[in-house]
C-alpha positions in Angstrom: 6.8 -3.9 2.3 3.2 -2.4 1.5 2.4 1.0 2.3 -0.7 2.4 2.2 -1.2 6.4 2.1 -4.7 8.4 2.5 -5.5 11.8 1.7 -8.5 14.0 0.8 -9.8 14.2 4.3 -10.8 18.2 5.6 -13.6 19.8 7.6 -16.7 20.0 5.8 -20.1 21.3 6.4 -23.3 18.9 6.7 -24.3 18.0 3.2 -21.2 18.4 1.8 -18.8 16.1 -0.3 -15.5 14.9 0.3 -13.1 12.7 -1.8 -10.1 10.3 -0.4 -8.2 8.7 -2.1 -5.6 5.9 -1.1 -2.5 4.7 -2.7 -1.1 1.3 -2.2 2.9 0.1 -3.1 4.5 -3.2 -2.2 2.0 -5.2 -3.1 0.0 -6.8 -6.2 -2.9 -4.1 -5.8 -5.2 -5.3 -8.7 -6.0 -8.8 -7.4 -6.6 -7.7 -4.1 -9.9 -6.7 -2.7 -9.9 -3.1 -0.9 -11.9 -1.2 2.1 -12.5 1.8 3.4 -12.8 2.0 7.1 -13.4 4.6 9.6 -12.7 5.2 13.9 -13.5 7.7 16.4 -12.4 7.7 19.3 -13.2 5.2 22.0 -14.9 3.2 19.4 -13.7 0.0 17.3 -13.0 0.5 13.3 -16.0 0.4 11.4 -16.0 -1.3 7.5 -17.0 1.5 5.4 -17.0 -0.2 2.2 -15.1 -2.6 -0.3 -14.1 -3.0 -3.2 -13.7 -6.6 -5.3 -10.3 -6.7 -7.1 -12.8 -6.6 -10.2 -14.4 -3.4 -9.2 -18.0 -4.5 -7.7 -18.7 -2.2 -4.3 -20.7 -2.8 -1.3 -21.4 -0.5 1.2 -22.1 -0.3 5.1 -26.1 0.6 5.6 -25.0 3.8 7.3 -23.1 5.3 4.1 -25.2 3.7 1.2 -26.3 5.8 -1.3 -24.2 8.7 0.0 -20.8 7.3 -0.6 -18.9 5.8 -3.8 -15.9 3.4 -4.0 -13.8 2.9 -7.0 -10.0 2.3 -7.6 -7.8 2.3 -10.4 -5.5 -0.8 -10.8 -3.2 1.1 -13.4 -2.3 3.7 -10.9 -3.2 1.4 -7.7 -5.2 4.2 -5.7 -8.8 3.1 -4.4 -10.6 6.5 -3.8 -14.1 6.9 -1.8 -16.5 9.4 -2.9 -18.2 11.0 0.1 -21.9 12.9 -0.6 -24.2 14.3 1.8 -22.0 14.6 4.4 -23.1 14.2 8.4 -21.7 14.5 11.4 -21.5 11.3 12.0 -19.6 10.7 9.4 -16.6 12.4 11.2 -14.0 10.0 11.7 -10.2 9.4 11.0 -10.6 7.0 7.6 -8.1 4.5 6.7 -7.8 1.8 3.6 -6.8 -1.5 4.4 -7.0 -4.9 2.3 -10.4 -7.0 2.5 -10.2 -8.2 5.1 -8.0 -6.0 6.6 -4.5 -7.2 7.5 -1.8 -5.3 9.5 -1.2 -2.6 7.6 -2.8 0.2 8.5 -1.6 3.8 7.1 -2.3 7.4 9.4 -5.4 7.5 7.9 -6.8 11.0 6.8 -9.5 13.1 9.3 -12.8 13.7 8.0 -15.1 16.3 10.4 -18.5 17.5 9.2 -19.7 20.5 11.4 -23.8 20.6 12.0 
């Protein structure tokens, strides 16, 4: 059965940084390819970024540059690297498979005060 935990998330001021990390178990983490999504409320879950089982990112337009992906197949966590904070930003953020399969986690709550 896979389980996937997040944790990092906190309440941050505007230009701050955050780091979340995610750890996988059940599954055969390094061949699969990773995401970091986010929600708020009354919207649909938005693809943050991704991560290929061989490490290249990519990144929603809305986070690049601010944000960093990376994971660690020997310890099979995927962590996101959160820079220059926003408001917007605040979500709940979840990891998931890419593309994301039924598996979703509680997710860990990120809220940037203006």
């Amino acid at each position: 059965q896979v389980h996937l935990v997040e944790s990092g998330g906190g309440l941050v001021q505007a230009g701050g940084s955050l780091r979340l990390s995610c750890a996988a178990s059940g599954t055969i983490f390094s061949i699969k390819a990773m995401g970091w999504y986010r929600q708020t409320p009354g919207k649909q879950r938005e693809l943050v970024a991704t991560i290929t089982s061989s490490g290249t990112p990519n990144y929603s337009d809305s986070v690049k540059g601010r944000f960093t992906i990376s994971r660690d197949n020997g310890k099979n966590t995927v962590n996101l690297q959160m820079n220059s904070l926003k408001p917007e930003d605040t979500a709940v953020y979840y990891c998931n498979f890419y593309p994301f399969r039924d598996y979703w986690g509680q997710g860990t709550q990120v809220t940037v005060s203006s």
